[in-house]
N, C-alpha and C positions, 0 to 999 in steps of 0.2 A: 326602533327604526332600523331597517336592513341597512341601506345606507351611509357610509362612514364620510366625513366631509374633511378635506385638509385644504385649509386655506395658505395663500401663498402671498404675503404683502414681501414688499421691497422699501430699501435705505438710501442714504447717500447721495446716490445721482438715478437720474432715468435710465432707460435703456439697459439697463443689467442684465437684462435678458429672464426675466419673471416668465415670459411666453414658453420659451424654449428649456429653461428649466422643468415647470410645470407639462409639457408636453412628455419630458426624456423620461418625468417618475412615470407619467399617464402609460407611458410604453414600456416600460420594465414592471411597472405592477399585471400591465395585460397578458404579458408573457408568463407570468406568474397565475395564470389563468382567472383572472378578475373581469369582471366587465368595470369600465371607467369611463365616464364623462368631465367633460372640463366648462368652466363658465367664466367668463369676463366680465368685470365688473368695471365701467369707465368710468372715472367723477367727473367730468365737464357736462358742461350742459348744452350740447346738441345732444337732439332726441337720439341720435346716430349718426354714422361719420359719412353718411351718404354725401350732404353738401359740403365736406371741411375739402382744404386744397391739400391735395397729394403731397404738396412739398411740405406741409404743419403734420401728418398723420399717415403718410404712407399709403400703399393700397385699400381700397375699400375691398374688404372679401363677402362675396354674396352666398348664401345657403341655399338649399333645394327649395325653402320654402318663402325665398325672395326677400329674406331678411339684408340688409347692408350693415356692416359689422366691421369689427379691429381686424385688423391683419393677423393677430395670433390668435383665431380662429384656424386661419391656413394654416399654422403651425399644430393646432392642436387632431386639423382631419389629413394632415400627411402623417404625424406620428403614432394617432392610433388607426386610422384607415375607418374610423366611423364619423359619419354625416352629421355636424352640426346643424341647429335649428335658432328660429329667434330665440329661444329659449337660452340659450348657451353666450349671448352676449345685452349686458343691460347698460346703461349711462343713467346719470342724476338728471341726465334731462326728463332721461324716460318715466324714473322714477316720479319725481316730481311731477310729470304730467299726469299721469295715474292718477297722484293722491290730489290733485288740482281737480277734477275730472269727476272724483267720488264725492269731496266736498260740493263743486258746484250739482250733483246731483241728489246731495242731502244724505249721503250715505252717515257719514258722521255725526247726525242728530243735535247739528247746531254746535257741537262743541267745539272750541278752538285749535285749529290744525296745527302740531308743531313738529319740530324735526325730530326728537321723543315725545312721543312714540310712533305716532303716525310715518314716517321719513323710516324710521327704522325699522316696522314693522312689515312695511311693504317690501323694504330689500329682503329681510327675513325670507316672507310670501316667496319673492323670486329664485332666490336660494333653496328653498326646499321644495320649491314644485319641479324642480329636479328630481325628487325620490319618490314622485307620486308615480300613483299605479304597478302592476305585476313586473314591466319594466325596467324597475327601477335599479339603477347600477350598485354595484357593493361600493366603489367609491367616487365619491364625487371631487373634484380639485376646483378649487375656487381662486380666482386671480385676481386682486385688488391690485388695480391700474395705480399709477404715480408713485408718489413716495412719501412713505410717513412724515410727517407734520407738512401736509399739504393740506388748506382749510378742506378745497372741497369732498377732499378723501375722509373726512372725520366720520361726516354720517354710516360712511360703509365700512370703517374699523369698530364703531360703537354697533353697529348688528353684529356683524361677526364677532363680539363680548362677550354680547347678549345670549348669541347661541350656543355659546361656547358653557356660558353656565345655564342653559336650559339643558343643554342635549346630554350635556355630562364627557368627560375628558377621553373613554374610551370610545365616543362617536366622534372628535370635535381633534384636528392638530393643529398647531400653527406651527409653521416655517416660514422663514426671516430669512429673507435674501441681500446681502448686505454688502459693500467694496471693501477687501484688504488691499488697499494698495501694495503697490513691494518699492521700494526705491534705491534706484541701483547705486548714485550716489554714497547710501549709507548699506545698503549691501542688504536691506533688511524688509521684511514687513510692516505693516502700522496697522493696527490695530485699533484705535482712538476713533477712526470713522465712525466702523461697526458698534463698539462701546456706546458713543452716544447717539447711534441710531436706536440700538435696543431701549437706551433712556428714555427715548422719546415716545417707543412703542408703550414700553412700561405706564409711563404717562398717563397713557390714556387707558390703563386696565389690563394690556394684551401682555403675557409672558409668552415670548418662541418657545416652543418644544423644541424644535432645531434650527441649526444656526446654519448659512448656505452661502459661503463664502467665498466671491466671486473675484478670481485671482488670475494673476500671467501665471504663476508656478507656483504647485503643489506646496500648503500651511507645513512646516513642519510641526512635530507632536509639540513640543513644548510650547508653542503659539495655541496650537488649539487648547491646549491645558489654559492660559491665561484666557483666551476668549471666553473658553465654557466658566472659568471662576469670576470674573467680571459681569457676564452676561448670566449666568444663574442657570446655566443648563448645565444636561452629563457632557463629559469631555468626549464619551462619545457619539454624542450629538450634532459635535461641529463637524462640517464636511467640506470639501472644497471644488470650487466650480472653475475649473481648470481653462484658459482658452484652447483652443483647439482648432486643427486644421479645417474640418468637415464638423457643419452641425450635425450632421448624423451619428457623429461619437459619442453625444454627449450623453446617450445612455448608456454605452458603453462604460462610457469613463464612471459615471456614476455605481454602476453598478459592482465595477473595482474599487470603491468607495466605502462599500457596505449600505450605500443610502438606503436605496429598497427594503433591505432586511431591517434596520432599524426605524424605519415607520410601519413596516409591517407588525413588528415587537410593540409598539406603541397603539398599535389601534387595535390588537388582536384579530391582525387579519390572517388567516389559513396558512400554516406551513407550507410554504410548494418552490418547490424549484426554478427559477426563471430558465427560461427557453431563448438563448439570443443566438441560435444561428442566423437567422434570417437577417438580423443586425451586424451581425458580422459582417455575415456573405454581402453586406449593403456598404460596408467601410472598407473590403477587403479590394470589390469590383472597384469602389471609385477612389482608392490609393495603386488600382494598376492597370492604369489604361491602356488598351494597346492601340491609341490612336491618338490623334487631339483634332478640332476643328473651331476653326472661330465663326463666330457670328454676332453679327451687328444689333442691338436696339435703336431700332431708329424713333424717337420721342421726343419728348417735352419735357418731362420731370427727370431726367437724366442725371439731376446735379444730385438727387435722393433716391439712392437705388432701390431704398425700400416703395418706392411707388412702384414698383413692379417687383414684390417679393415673390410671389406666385408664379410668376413669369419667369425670374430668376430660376427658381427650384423646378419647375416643369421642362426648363431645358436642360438641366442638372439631370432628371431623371431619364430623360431624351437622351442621353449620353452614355448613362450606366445603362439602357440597354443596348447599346451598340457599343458597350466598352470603349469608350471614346472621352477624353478630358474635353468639355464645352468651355471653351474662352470667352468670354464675350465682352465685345467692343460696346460698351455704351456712346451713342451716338447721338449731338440736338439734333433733331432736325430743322432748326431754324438756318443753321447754318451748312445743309446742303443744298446745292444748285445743280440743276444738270451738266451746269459746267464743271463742276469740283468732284460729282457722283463719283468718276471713275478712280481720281486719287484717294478722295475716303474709306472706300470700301473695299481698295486695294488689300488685297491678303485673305477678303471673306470669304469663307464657303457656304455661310445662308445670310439671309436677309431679312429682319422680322420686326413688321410696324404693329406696335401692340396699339390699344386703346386710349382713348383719350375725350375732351370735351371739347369744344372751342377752335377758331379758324386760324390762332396764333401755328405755325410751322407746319399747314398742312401741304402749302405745295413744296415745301422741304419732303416732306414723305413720299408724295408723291412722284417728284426726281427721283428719289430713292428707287420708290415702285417701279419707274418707268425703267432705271437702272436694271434692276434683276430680271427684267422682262426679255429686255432686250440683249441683253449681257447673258441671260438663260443664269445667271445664278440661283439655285433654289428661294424659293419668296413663302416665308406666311405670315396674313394679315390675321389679325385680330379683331373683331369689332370695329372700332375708326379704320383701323387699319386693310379692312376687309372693303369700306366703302372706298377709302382712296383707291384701293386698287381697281373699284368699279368706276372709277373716274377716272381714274386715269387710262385705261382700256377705252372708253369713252371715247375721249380726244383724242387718242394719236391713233386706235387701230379703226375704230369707229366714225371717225371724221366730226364728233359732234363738240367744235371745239369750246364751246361754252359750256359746256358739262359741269354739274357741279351739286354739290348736297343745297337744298332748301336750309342747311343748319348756318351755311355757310355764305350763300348768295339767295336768299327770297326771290330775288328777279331776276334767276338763271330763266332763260329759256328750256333747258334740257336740265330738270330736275333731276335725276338719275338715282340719287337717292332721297327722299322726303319724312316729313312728319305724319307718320299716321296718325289722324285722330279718332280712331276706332280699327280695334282689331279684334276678334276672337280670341280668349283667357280661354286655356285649354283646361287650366286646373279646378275653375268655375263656373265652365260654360255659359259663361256670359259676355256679351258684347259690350269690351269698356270704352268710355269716349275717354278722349286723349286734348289738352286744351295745350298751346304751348305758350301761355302766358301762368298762368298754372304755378301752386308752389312748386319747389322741386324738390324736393326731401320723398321719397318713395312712389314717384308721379312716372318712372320711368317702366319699360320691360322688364320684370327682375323675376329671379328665380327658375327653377328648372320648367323648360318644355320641351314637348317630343320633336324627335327632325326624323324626318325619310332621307334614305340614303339611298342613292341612284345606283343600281350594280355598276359594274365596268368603268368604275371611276376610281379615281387617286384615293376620293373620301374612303369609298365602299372597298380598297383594298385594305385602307388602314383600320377600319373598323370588322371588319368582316361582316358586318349584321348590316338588318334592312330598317332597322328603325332604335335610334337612340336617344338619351334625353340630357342638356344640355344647360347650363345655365348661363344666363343674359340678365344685362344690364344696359342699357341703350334705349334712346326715344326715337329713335331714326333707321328708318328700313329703306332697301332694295325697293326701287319703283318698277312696278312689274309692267308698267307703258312701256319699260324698256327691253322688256327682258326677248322679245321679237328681235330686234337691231342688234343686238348685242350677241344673242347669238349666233344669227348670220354670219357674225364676224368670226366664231369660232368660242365665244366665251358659254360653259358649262355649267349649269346649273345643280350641281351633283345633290346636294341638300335642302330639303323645302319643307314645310309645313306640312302636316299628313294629308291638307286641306288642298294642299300648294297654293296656299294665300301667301306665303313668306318664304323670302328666299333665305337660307341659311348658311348656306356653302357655296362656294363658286370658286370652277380650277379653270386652267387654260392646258389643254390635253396635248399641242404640241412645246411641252416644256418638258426640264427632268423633272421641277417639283414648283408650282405653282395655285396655292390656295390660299382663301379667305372663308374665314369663319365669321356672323357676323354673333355668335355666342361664345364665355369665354371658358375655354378649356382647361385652362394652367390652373382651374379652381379644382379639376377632380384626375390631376394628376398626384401619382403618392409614388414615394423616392421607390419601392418595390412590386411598381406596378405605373411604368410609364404611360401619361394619358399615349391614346396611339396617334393622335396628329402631331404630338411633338417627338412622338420616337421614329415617324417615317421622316416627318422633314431633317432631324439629326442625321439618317440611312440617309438621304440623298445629299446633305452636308457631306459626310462620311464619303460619298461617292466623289463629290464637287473635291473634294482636300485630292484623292488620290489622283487623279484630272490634271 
């Protein structure tokens, strides 16, 4: 098999950062001139994280091919700069609907379905249809979600065993990502976590090949000497996963580590030099800003930043390329009013209402909207935050003061923005009905579609092209009954469907910087290559600070 596969389980506690670890080797073996794919493996049992709430799971990240997925997905197509697919993130729900799915249509020949082998075999299936066809990457990273001895993580540590002694040691690595605490009190590390995480792993069959030691400050040697003899690995196989200022170091730091070079030694992958200018030149621009600007989220999930991780990093790279530090003010918007707009957002230089479900805080955004309108502070909407803004233009420049989403008021008069229940699927040219009683697990717009971009607009500066492609996530569009009245008033229609059935984009041309997108961008922006709506709206922040 061309294919080399290093899977990546974790210890301890959650959140150790499995995503971004597995991301930093993804991007230092690439450099190393590899091709690399990464895959998430989720044990709960939603089919996917489409319906979980932002504040239990963080953002949902959408792929080109309309898949809804873990958020280090995002981590894994900023750090190698290639397109994940459904293929690249699975859950036990998924699994198990599969093999639910074959039985009831008699695949299995009456025999009794169990979680060996049936349950294992099919994660196997999903794991190596990774390395099918001419395609196929030199190495694959596999990430098993949660943390060992979690029950429903067992089934996906017992395949990755399994494959482990099918494929044979030189296709097959395990790495163990694990907590050293340090405690200052005793002045020292601990070690005893890690210990009996490994136990655990042991447990069930899995020996680490290396050990990935997630720490405030750098193992000294004689810790990792006792690691490696307790844990059964080379001494130098333990490494450490240092915090650090900028996630963008962390291949940096890695790769001052020796990590790369010793699973390269290990899988017998191609002697080659890694190439980290480009890494550099990415840690060097954003430890030396020559500017700073803040800017607001104005939201809902505010209290968990990771529900807009994407959003986070997309104005991060909005920054490094205007050389500029982005602050950003997390804002509820439950608790802005038009009366309190102006002390809130006192100090901003942009304004930007991302996404969202539901009518809890929209006329909080909406004050906001009204705010940067009027105020001329630079404004960009996101998706929800693209229709408030068409609402709220609506009422105050428009006169139509009942204005309002069908999501939000069924018995508005002045629908302005509605539920389609049929639109043209440009990917399958076919006309889908849309029901909104409807499950909602994959029932929405998703994945990439094309948008026309109107020359002589904000859009058509920031992109330069006449036609780009875009991914959405959204059951609710622009009512084009309005789009007559609205623009009367001055409001632009710069982005539409190639068809111009769907409005896409919408600016207001006497501002410095006001647009809505109703597709979401922060999905295909990459830290060395800023998407361009968020690197203009940072230029006209940039502009607003010097002001």
């Amino acid at each position: 098999m061309k294919t080399k596969f290093i899977f990546v389980t974790g210890g301890v506690l959650s959140s150790l950062g499995k995503g971004l670890a597995a991301s930093s080797l993804g991007a230092l073996l690439q450099t190393r001139g590899l091709s690399v794919t990464i895959q998430k493996l989720d044990p709960y049992i939603n089919v996917d994280p489409g319906t979980m709430n932002p504040f239990q799971h963080g953002e949902v990240f959408v792929t080109d091919d309309g898949a809804e997925t873990d958020l280090d997905l995002g981590h894994y197509e900023r750090y190698l700069n290639v397109p994940m697919s459904r293929k690249n993130n699975t859950t036990s729900g998924a699994i198990y609907n599969h093999v639910i799915a074959r039985e009831r249509h008699g695949d299995y020949l009456g025999a009794t379905v169990q979680v060996i082998p049936h349950i294992t075999d099919e994660i196997k299936h999903t794991v190596l249809s990774l390395a099918e066809g001419e395609s196929a990457p030199d190495v694959a990273i596999i990430e098993i979600g949660g943390t060992v001895g979690d029950i429903e993580g067992l089934p996906f540590l017992e395949a990755i065993r399994q494959l482990r002694s099918e494929l044979g040691r030189d296709t097959c690595l395990n790495i163990h990502l694990t907590l050293v605490p340090y405690l200052r009190c005793a002045g020292e590390h601990k070690t005893k976590p890690t210990q009996h995480s490994v136990k655990e792993l042991l447990s069930i069959g899995i020996q680490p090949d290396i050990i990935l030691c997630r720490c405030e400050q750098s193992i000294p040697q004689e810790m990792r000497r006792k690691i490696a003899l307790f844990c059964n690995v080379d001494q130098d196989a333990v490494f450490s996963s240092v915090d650090v200022n900028n996630i963008y170091e962390v291949p940096l730091r890695f790769y001052e580590e020796g990590f790369d070079q010793k699973v390269a030694i290990m899988l017998r992958l191609p002697a080659r030099n890694a190439h980290l200018e480009s890494w550099e030149k990415l840690v060097h621009d954003c430890a030396n800003p020559q500017g700073r600007v803040t800017v607001a989220i104005v939201g809902k999930y505010v209290d968990l930043k990771e529900a807009y991780k994407s959003l986070h990093e997309a104005l991060v790279h909005g920054g490094v390329a205007n050389r500029v530090a982005v602050e950003l003010r997390y804002v509820n918007s439950e608790n802005v009013t038009e009366q309190n707009a102006a002390a809130v957002f006192k100090g901003c230089d942009g304004i930007l209402v991302p996404g969202g479900f539901g009518y809890r805080g929209v006329e909080g955004k909406i004050a906001a909207i009204r705010y940067a309108r009027e105020k001329r502070v630079p404004f960009f909407g996101i998706c929800l935050g693209m229709q408030c803004a068409v609402i709220e233009f609506a009422r105050h420049v428009a006169g139509l003061e009942d204005a309002n989403s069908e999501e939000f008021n069924p018995l508005a008069d002045h629908k302005v923005i509605y539920l389609m229940t049929e639109w043209f699927d440009f990917r399958t040219k076919n006309v889908e009905k849309r029901d909104a009683s409807s499950d909602k697990g994959g029932t929405m717009r998703l994945g990439s579609y094309p948008c026309k971009v109107q020359p002589g607009t904000k859009a058509h500066e920031a992109y330069k092209k006449d036609m780009v492609d875009e991914r959405h996530r959204h059951r609710y569009e622009f009512n084009n009954a309005f789009k007559e009245i609205l623009g009367q008033k001055g409001m632009i229609f710069s982005g539409t469907a190639p068809d111009d059935s769907l409005v896409e984009i919408m600016e207001l041309p006497d501002h410095p910087w006001f647009l809505g997108c109703q597709f979401h961008p922060e999905f295909k922006s990459r830290p060395m290559a800023a998407h361009p709506l968020f690197r203009d709206f940072i230029k006209a922040a940039k502009k607003q600070s010097k002001a």
